[in-house]
C-alpha positions as a Markdown table, in Angstrom:
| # | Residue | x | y | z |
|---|---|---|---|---|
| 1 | Unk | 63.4 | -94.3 | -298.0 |
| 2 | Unk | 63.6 | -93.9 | -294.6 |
| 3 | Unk | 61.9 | -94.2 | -291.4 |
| 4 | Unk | 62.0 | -91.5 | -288.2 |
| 5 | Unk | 61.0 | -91.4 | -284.9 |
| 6 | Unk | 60.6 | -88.5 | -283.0 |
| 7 | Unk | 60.0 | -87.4 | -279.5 |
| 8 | Unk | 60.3 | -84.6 | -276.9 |
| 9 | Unk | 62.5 | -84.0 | -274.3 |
| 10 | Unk | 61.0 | -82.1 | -271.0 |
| 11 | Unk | 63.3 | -80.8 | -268.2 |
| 12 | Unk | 62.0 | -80.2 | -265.0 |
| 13 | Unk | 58.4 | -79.7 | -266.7 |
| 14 | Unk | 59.8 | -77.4 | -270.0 |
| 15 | Unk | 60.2 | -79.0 | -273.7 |
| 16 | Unk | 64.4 | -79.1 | -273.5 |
| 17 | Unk | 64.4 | -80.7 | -277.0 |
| 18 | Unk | 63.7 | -83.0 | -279.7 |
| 19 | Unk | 64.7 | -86.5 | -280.1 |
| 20 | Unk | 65.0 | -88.5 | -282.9 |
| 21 | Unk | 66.5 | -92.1 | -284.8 |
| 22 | Unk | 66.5 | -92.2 | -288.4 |
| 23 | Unk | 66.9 | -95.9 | -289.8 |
| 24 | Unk | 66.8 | -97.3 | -293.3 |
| 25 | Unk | 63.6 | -98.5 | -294.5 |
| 26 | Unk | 64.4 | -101.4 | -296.4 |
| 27 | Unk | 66.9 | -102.3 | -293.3 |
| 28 | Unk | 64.0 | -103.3 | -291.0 |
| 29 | Unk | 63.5 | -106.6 | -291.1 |
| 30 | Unk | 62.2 | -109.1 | -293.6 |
| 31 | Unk | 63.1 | -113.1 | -295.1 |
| 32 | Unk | 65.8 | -111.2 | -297.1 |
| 33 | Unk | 68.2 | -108.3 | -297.2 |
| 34 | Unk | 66.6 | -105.4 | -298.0 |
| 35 | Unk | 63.3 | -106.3 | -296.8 |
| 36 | Unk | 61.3 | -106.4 | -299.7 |
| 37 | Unk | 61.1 | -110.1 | -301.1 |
| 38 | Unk | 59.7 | -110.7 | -304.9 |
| 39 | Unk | 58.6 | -114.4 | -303.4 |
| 40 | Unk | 57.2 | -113.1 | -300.2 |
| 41 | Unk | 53.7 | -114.8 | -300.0 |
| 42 | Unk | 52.8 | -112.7 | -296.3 |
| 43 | Unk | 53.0 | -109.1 | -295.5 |
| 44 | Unk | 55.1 | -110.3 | -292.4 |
| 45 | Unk | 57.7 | -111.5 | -294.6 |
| 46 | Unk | 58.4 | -108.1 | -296.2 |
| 47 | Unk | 59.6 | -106.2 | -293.1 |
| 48 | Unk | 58.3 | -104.0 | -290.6 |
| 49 | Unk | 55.6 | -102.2 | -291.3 |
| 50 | Unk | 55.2 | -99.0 | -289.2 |
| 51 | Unk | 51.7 | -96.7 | -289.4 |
| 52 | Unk | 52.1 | -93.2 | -288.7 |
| 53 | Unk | 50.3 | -92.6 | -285.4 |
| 54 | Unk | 50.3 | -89.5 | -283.6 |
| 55 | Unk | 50.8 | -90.2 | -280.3 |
């Protein structure tokens, strides 16, 4: 499970390329390693949670 962002990359007015970071769903964020916690009583304390959005 992962999670990407992507975005892109004009020079001098002219789409030059695409960049992107990958990460590691579990890996971001949470009250324990991994991110996903059976004891969790929040949404907050199961990690980040990221919408898709088209910006």
């Amino acid at each position: 499970m992962d999670v990407r962002f992507v975005k892109p990359f004009f020079y001098e007015g002219e789409l030059f390329a695409w960049l992107a970071n990958t990460g590691h769903w579990p890996d971001t964020g949470g009250s324990v390693p991994g991110g996903f916690s059976a004891n969790a009583t929040e949404v907050e304390q199961e990690g980040l949670r990221l919408p898709p959005v088209k910006l």
